[in-house]
C-alpha positions as CSV (number, residue, x, y, z in Angstrom):
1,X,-3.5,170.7,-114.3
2,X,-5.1,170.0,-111.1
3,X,-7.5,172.8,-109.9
4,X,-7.3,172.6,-105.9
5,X,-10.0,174.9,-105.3
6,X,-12.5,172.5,-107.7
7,X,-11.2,169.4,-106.5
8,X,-10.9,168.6,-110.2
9,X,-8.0,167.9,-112.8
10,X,-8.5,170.4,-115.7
11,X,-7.5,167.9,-118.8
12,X,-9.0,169.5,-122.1
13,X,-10.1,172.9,-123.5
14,X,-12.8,173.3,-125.9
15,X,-14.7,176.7,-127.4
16,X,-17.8,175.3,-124.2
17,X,-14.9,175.3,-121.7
18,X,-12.9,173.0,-119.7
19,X,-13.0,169.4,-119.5
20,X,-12.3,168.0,-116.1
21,X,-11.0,164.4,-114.7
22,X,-12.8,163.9,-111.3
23,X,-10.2,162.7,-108.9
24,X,-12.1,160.1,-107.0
25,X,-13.5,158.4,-110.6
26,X,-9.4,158.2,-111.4
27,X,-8.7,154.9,-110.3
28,X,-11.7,153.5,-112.6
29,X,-9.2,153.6,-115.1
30,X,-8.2,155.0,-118.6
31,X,-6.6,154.4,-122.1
32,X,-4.7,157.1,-123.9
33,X,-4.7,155.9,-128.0
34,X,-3.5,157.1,-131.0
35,X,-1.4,157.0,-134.0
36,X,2.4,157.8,-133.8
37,X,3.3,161.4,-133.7
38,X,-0.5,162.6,-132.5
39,X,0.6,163.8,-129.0
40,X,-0.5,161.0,-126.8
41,X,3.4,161.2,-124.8
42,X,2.2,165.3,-124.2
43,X,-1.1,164.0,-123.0
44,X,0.6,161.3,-120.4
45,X,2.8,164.2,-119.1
46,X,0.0,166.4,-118.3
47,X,-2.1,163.3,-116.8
48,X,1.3,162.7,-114.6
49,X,1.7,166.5,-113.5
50,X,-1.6,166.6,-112.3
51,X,-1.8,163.3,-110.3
52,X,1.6,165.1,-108.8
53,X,-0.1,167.9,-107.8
54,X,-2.9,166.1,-106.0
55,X,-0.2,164.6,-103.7
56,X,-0.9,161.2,-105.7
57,X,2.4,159.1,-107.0
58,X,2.7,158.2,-110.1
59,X,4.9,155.3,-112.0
60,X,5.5,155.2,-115.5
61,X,8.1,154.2,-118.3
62,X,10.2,156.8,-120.2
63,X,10.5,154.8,-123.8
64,X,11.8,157.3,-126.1
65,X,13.8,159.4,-123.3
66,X,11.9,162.4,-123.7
67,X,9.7,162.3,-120.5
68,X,12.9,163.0,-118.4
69,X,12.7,166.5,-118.8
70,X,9.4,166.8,-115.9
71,X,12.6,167.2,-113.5
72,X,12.7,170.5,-114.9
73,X,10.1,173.8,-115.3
74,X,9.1,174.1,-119.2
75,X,10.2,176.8,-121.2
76,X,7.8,179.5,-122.9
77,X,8.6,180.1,-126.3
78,X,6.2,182.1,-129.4
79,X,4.8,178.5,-130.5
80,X,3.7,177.9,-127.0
81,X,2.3,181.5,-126.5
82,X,0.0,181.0,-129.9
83,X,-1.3,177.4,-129.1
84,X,-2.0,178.7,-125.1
85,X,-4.4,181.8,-127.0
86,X,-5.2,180.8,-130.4
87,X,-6.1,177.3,-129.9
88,X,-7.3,176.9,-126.1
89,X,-8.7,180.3,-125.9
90,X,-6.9,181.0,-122.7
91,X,-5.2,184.4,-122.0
92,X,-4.5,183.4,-117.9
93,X,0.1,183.7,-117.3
94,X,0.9,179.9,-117.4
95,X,3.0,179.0,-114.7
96,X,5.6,176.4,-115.5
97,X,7.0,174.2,-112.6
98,X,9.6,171.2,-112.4
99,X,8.2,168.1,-110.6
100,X,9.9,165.5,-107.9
101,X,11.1,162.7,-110.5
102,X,12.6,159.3,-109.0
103,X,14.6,158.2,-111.8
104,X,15.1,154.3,-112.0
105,X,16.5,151.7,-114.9
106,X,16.6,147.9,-115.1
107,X,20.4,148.4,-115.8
108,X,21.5,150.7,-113.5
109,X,22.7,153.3,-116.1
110,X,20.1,156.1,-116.2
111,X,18.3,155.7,-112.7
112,X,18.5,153.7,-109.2
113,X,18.9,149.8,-110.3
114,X,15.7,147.6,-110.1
115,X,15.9,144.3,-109.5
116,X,13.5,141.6,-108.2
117,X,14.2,138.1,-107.2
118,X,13.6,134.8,-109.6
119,X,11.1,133.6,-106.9
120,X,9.3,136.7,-106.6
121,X,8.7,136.7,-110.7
122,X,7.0,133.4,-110.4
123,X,7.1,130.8,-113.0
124,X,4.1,132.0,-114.6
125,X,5.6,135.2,-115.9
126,X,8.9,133.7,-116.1
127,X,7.6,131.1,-118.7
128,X,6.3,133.6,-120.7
129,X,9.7,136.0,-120.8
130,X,11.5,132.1,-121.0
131,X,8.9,131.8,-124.5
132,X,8.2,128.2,-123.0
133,X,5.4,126.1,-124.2
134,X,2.8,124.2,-121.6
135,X,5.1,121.2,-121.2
136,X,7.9,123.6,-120.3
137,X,5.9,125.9,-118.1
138,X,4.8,122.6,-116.1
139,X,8.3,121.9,-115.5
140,X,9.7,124.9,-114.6
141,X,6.3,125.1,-112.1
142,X,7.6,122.0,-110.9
143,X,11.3,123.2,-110.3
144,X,9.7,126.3,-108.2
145,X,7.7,124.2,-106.3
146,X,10.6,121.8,-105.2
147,X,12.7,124.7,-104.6
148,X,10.3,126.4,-102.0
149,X,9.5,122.7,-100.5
150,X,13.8,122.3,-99.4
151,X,13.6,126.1,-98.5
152,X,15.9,126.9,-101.5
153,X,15.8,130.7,-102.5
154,X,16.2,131.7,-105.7
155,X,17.2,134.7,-106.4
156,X,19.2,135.1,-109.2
157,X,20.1,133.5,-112.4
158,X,22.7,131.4,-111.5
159,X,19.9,129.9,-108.9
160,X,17.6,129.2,-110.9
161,X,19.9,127.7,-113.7
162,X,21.3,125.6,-110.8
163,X,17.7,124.4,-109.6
164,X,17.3,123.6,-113.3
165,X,20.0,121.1,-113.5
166,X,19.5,120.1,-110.2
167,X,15.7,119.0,-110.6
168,X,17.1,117.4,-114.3
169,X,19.8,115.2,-112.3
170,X,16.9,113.8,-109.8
171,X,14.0,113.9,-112.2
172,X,13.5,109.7,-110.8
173,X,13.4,111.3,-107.2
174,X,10.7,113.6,-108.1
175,X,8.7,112.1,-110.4
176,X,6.3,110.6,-108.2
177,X,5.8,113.8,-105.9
178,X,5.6,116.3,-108.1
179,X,5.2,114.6,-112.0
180,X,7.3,113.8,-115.6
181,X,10.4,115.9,-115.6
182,X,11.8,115.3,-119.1
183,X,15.3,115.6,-120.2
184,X,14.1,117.6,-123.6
185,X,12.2,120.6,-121.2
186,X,15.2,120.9,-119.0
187,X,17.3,121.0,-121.8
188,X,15.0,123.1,-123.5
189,X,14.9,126.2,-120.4
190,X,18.7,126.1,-119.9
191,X,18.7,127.4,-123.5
192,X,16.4,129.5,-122.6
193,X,17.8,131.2,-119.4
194,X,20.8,131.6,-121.7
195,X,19.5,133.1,-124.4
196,X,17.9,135.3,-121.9
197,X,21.3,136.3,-120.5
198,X,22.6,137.3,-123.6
199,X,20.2,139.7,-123.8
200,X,21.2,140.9,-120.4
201,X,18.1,140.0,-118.6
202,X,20.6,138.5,-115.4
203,X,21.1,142.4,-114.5
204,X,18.1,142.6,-112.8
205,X,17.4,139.4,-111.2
206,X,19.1,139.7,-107.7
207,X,18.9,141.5,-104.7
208,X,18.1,144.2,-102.9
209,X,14.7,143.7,-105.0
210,X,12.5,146.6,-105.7
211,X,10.3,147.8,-102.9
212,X,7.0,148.7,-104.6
213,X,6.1,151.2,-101.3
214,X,9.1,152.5,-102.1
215,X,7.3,154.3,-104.7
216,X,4.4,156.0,-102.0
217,X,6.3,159.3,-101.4
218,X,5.8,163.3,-101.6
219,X,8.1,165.9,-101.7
220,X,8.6,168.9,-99.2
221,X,5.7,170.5,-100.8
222,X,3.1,167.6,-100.7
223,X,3.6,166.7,-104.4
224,X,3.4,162.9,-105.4
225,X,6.9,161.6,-106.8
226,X,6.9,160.9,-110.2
227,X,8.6,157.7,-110.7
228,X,9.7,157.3,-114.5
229,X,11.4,153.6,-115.8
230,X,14.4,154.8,-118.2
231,X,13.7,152.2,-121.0
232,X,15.2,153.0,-124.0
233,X,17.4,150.0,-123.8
234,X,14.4,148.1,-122.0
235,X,11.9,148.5,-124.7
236,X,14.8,146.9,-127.5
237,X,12.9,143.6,-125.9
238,X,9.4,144.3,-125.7
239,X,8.9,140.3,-124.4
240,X,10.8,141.8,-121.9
241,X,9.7,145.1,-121.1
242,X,6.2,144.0,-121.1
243,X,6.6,141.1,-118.8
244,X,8.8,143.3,-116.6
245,X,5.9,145.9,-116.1
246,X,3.2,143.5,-115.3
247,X,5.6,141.9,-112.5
248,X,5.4,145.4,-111.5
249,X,1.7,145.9,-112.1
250,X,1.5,142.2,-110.1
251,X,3.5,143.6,-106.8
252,X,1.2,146.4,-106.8
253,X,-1.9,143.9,-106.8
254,X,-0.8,141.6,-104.0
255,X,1.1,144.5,-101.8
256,X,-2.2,146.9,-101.6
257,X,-4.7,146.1,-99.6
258,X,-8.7,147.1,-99.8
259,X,-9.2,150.6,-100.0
260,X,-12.5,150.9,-101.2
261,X,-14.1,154.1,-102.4
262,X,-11.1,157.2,-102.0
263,X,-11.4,160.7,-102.6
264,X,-8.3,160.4,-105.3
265,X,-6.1,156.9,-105.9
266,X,-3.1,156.1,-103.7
267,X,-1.3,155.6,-106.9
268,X,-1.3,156.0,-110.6
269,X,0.3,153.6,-113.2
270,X,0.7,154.1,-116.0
271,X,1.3,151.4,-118.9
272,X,2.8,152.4,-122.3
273,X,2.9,150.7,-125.5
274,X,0.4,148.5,-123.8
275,X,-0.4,146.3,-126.8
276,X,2.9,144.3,-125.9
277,X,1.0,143.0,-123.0
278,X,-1.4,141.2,-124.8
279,X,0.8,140.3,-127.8
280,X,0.5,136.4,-127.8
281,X,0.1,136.0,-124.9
282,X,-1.4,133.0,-123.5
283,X,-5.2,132.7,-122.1
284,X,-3.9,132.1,-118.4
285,X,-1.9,135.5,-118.3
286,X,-4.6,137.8,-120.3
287,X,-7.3,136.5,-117.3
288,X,-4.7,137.1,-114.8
289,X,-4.3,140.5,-116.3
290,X,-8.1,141.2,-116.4
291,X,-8.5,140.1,-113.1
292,X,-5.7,142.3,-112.0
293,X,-7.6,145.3,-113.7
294,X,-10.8,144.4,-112.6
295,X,-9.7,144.5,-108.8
296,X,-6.9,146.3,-108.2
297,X,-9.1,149.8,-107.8
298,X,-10.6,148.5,-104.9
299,X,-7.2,148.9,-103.9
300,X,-7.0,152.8,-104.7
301,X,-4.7,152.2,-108.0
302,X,-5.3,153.7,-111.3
303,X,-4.0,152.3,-114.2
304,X,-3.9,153.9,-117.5
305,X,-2.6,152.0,-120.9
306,X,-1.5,153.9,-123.8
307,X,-1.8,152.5,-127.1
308,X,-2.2,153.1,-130.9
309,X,-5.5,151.6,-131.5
310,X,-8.1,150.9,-128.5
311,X,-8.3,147.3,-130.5
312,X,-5.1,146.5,-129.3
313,X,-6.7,146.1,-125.6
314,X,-9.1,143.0,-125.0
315,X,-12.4,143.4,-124.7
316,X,-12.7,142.4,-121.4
317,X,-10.1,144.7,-119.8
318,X,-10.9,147.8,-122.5
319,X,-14.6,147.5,-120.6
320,X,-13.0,148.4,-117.2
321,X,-11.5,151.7,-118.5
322,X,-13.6,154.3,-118.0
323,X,-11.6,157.7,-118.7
324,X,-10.8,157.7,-122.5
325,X,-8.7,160.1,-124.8
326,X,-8.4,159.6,-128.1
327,X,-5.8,160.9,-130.7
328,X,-6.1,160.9,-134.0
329,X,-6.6,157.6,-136.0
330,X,-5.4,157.3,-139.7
331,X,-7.4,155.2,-142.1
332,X,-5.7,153.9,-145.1
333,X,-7.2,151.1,-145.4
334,X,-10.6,149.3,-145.1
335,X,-9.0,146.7,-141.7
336,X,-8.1,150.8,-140.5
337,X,-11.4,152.0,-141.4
338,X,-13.1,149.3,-139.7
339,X,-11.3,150.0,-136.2
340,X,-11.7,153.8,-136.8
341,X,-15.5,153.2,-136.9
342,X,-15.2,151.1,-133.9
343,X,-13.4,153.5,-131.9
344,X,-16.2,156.0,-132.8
345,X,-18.8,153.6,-131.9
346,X,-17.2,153.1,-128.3
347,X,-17.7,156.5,-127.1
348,X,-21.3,157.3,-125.5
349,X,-22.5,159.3,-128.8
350,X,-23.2,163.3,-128.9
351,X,-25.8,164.5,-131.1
352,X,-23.1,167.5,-132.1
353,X,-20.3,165.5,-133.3
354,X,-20.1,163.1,-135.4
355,X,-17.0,161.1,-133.9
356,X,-16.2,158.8,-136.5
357,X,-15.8,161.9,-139.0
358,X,-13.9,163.4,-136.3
359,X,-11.6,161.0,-135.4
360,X,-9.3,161.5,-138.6
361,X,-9.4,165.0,-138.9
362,X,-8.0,165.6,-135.3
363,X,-4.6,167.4,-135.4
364,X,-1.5,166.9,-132.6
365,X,-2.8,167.7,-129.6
366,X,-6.2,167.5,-130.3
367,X,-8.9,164.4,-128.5
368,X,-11.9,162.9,-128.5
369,X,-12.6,162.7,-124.8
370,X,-15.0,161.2,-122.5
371,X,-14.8,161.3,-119.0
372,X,-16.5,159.7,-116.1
373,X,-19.2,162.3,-114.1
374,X,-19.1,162.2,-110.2
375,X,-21.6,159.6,-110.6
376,X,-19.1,157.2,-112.8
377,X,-21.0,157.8,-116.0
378,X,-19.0,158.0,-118.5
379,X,-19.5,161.3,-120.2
380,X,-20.8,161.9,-124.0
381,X,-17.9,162.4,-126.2
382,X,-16.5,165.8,-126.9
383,X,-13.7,167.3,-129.6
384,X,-10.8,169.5,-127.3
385,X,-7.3,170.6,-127.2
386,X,-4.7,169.0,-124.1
387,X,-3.7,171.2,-121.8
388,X,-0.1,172.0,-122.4
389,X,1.9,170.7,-119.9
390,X,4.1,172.8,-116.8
391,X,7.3,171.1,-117.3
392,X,9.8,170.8,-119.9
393,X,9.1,169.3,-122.9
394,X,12.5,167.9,-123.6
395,X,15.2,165.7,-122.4
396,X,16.9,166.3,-118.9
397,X,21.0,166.6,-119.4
398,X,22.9,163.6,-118.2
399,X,24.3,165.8,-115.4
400,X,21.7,166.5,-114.1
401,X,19.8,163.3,-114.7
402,X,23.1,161.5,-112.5
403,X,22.9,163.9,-109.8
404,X,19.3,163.4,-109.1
405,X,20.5,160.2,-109.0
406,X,23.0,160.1,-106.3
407,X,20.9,162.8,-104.3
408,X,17.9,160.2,-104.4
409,X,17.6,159.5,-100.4
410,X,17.0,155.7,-102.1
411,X,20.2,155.7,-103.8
412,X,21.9,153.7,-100.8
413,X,19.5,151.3,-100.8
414,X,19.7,150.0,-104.5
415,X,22.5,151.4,-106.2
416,X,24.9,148.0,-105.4
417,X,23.5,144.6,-105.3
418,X,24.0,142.0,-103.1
419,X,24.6,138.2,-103.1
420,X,23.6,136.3,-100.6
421,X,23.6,132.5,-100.0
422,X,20.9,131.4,-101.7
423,X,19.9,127.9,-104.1
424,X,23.5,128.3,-106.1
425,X,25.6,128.8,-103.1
426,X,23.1,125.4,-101.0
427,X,23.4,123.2,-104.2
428,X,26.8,123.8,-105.3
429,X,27.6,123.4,-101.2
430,X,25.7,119.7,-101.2
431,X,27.8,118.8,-104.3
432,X,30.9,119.8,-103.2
433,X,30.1,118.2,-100.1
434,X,29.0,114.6,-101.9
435,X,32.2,114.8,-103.6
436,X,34.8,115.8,-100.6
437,X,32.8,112.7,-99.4
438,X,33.1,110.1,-102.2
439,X,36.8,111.1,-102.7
440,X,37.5,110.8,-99.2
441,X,35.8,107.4,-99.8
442,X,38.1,106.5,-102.7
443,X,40.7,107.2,-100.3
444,X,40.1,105.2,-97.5
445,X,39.9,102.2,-100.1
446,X,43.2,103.3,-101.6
447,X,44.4,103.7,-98.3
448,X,43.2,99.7,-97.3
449,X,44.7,98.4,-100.3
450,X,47.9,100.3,-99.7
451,X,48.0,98.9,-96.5
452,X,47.0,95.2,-97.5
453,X,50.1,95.7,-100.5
454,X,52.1,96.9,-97.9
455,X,51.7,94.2,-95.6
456,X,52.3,91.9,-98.4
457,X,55.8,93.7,-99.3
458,X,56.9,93.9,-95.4
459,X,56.4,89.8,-95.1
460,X,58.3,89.1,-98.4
461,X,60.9,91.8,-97.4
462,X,61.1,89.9,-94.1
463,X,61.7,86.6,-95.9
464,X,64.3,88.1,-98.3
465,X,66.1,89.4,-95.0
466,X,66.1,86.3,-93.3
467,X,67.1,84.4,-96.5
468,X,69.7,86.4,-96.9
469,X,71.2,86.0,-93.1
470,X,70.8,82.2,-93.8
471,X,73.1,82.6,-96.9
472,X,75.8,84.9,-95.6
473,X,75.6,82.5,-92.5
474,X,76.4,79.7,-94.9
475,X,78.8,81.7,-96.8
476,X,80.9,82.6,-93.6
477,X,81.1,78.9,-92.3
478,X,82.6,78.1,-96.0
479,X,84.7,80.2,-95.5
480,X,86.0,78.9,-92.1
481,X,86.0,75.3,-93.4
482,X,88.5,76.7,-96.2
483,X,90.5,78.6,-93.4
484,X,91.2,75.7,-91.7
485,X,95.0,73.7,-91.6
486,X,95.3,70.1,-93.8
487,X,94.4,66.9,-91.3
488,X,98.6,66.5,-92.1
489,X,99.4,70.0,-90.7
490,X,97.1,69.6,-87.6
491,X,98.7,69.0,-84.5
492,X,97.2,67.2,-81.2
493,X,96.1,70.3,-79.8
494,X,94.3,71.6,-83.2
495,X,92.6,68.3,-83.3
496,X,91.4,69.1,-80.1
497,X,90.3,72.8,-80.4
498,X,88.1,71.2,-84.0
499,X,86.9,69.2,-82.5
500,X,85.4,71.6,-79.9
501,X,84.8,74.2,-83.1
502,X,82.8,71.2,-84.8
503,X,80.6,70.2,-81.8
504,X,80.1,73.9,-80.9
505,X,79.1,74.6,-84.5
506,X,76.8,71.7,-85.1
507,X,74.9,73.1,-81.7
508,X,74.9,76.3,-83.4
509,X,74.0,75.2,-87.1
510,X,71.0,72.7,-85.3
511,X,69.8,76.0,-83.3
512,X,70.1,78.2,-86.7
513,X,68.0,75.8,-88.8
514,X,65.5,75.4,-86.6
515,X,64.9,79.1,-86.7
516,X,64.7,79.4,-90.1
517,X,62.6,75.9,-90.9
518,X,60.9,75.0,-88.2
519,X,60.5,71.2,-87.4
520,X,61.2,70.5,-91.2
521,X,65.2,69.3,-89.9
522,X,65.3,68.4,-86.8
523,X,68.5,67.6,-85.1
524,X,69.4,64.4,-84.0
């Protein structure tokens, strides 16, 4: 609960007093641990509420679907009543409240859709969602790089699959500009971005992308929006939950600029089940993570991971969290005894607790805490109760949960996605293209041996013709000859009229063969 008047977040409750978060030492960072079932989602809540209250935004992911119901004011009941006097000592009328909530989900079903591009992944963290090796990552490095060298977006899956094949088909183009492009790695991310698909990872790949400073906003009353990732379905794929958070955490980095030292953080992330990030995960992306931690609260952002066992953080990046709040670790065995001690070690020691002793006897609710003074020192450790948090402590109703929804002044912006020309729509238009032209090259050679056959059919047509005019030429003077009287029959005057017939006709038949021979019969 944040204390306006103290300029202080009121966190814990011990029999000395309160224990207070300073606002301006929040965005050095914090880690929430503990076992299962220890209260570290109550602790989160009451974290988130107060960030609200201090006008400060706040992302973080809803796993189980229980963290919904901060839409809503909590509810007092005879349980709550007891732990408010009996355990925190405090007999002040607790005021329950609702809080602005910003409901999203990478599929669209439970909040406003996000979505970011292919491109604006990158190929690192796509590699490691894709479960490529180094000879793969290389490759697909390679198939970003040609893409932003041609000015080929790529958006969604079907551009990047696309880009794949395409960089496969010219791997002899590219090799000397860019390196090896084997037929085994671009064979081996198409499977890949398929498998990937099945799982229904192409939902949210696409446009409109998220807008991280879509996440900077305040209600009427001043109070930071509490932007809470629905993932349930998410988290069935923690490969891709995690890699999915730290493209978040990632947009964040390179979208804030210096800030230096604040009075309270611009925002507040916070990262649960963190272990997942750090799960396998390759060298290159744990220093890219540390770096990111490291830096980013120059930039005025707070980031707190929420774990089961501070081990599950590297060393490097567990350094750079200064706010710690331990749950309740259980010990059954000497590896679990051994991190238990270690946890107790990491605290700054108090001479009136003994922390390791402590740290399995803690009941739900209950923390080891330290905190970091005005002057960034971190606190020595101390045994308290959480604050109970102001809103509800249960699941908001899928009415409600849809209406907040469509009321979201947002909801326009992402609720449908859009396609826009991008590497699919280029690539598929260059091949298209290639083919419209080598078919309309196959047809202009069909078309000039058409015409060559054709030429060759009109000359023998033409000589079949004209043969045939010769031989119904021939037939028709046969005919004549047969017509004609014996040389008995003929009279002086027939004689005379053959032979005018005869001299007429050999005039004609010299005239006729020289049409159809040439100079091969000449007449005499």
């Amino acid at each position: 609960m944040y204390i306006e008047k103290l300029h202080k977040i009121w966190l814990c409750q011990n029999d000395k007093g309160g224990i207070y978060m300073y606002p301006k030492m929040a965005n050095r960072h914090g880690l929430i641990a503990g076992a299962t079932g220890t209260g570290k989602t109550v602790t989160l809540k009451v974290l988130a509420e107060s960030f609200s209250e201090m006008g400060v935004p706040v992302f973080l992911a809803d796993i189980k679907g229980d963290v919904s119901g901060m839409c809503l004011p909590g509810e007092d009941s005879e349980g709550f009543q007891k732990r408010l006097h009996n355990k925190l000592g405090l007999e002040t009328q607790w005021k329950f409240s609702g809080y602005p909530v910003t409901f999203w989900d990478v599929y669209g079903k439970k909040g406003l859709p996000v979505r970011t591009t292919i491109s604006e992944m990158g190929p690192d963290l796509l590699a490691r969602l894709l479960e490529l090796n180094d000879t793969q990552s290389g490759v697909l490095s390679i198939v970003f790089r040609v893409a932003d060298d041609q000015g080929l977006l790529l958006l969604d899956f079907k551009d990047l699959r696309s880009m794949v094949q395409y960089v496969g088909d010219n791997a002899a183009d590219f090799k000397t500009q860019y390196g090896n492009v084997t037929a085994q790695s671009v064979g081996a991310i198409q499977r890949a971005l398929l498998r990937l698909e099945d799982q229904g990872a192409n939902t949210f790949f696409g446009e409109p992308a998220l807008d991280i400073k879509d996440w900077f906003t305040t209600d009427e009353n001043g109070r930071g929006m509490i932007n809470l990732l629905h993932c349930t379905e998410l988290f069935q794929n923690p490969l891709l939950y995690s890699t999915f958070l730290l493209w978040m955490l990632s947009e964040l980095y390179e979208m804030m600029p210096e800030a230096g030292d604040l009075d309270k953080p611009k925002m507040v992330f916070f990262f649960d089940e963190a272990h997942l990030i750090f799960k396998d995960a390759p060298a290159s992306l744990l220093a890219k993570v540390e770096q990111i931690v490291r830096l980013i609260r120059s930039k005025g952002i707070g980031i707190y991971f929420i774990t089961q066992q501070p081990a599950d953080v590297p060393e490097n990046v567990l350094a750079q969290l200064g706010n710690k709040i331990q749950h309740a670790l259980r010990a059954y065995t000497p590896k679990e005894r051994k991190a238990l001690k270690a946890t107790a070690q990491s605290f700054r020691a108090n001479p009136e607790l003994d922390a390791e002793t402590a740290l399995g006897e803690l009941g739900t609710g209950e923390v080891l805490v330290s905190m970091l003074d005005p002057e960034g020192i971190p606190t020595v450790v101390q045994r308290a109760y959480v604050m109970p948090p102001r809103s509800y402590l249960g699941v908001c109703g899928e009415d409600l949960r849809q209406q907040k929804i469509a009321a979201s002044p947002l909801y326009s912006k992402y609720a449908h996605s859009v396609d826009r020309e991008s590497a699919y729509e280029i690539l598929t238009g260059r091949a298209e293209a290639a083919q419209a032209e080598a078919e309309a090259a196959a047809k202009a050679k069909e078309a000039e041996k058409q015409a060559k056959e054709d030429a060759k059919a009109a000359q023998a047509a033409e000589r079949e013709r004209r043969a045939e005019e010769r031989r119904q030429e021939l037939e028709r003077r046969a005919a004549e000859r047969a017509a004609r009287p014996t040389r008995q029959q003929k009279t002086i005057v027939d004689k005379v009229i053959d032979n005018t017939i005869n001299t007429a006709a050999r005039t004609i038949g010299t005239q006729i063969v020289r049409g159809i021979f040439g100079t091969l019969f000449k007449g005499k």
